[in-house]
N, C-alpha and C positions, 0 to 999 in steps of 0.2 A: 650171111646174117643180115638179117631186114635193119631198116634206122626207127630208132626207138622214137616211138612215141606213145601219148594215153590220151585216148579219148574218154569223159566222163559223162553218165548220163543219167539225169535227176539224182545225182549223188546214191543211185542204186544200181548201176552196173559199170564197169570198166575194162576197156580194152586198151593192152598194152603191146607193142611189137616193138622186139629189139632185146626179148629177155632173154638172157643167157641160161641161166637157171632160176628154182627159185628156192633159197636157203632157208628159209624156212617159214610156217603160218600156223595161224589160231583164227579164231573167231573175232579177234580185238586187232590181230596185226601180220602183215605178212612183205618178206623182205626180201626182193629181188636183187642177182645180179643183172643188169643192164648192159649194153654195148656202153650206154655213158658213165657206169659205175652202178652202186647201191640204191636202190629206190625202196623206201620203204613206204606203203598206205596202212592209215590207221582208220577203226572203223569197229561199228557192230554189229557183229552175226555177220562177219566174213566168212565166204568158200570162194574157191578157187572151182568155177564150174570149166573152166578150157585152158588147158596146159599144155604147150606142144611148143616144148624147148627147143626142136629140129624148126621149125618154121619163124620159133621165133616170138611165138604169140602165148597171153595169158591172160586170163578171163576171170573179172575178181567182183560177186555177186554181195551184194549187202547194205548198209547201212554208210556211204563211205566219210570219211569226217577229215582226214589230210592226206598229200602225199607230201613226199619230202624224200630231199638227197642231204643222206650226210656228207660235212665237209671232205677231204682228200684226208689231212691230217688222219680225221677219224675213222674213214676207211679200212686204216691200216689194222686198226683195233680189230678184238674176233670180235663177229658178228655175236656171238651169245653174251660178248659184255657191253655189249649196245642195247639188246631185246634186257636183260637185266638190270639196269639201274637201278 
C-alpha cells in the first residue's frame, strides 16, 4: 500500500494515495479510509473521477472547500453517524 498523501489543485481537483477504500460519497462529501485513518473532503459537485483502491489512488473532481481527519476517539463511531449529524 502506497503512503498517503493529497495533492490539491486550484481547489478543483484532488489527488490522493494511500486510500484503502472509499466508504462512502455524494456531491457535498466523500469519506475515505486512509493508511492514516478517515479522511473526509467536503465540497460541491463532488465526483470521484479515479478509484483504484488496489494501487491505492483516488481522484476527487469539483468544487473542493475542506479536508479533514476525524479525531481517533471519533473514529470509532459508524461512519453514517458522522455523515449524519
Amino acid at each position: 500500500m502506497s503512503e498517503h498523501n493529497i495533492s490539491i489543485f486550484a481547489r478543483k481537483h484532488m489527488e490522493i494515495s494511500g486510500a484503502v477504500s472509499v466508504l462512502s460519497f455524494d456531491d457535498e462529501q466523500v469519506v475515505l479510509k486512509t493508511t492514516m485513518g478517515l479522511c473526509c473532503v467536503r465540497g460541491n459537485g463532488l465526483t470521484v473521477s479515479k478509484l483504484d483502491c488496489d494501487g491505492g489512488e483516488v481522484f476527487v473532481d469539483g468544487q473542493i472547500c475542506s479536508v479533514y481527519y476525524p479525531e481517533q476517539s471519533e473514529e470509532k463511531r459508524s461512519v453514517f453517524s458522522k455523515i449524519f449529524k
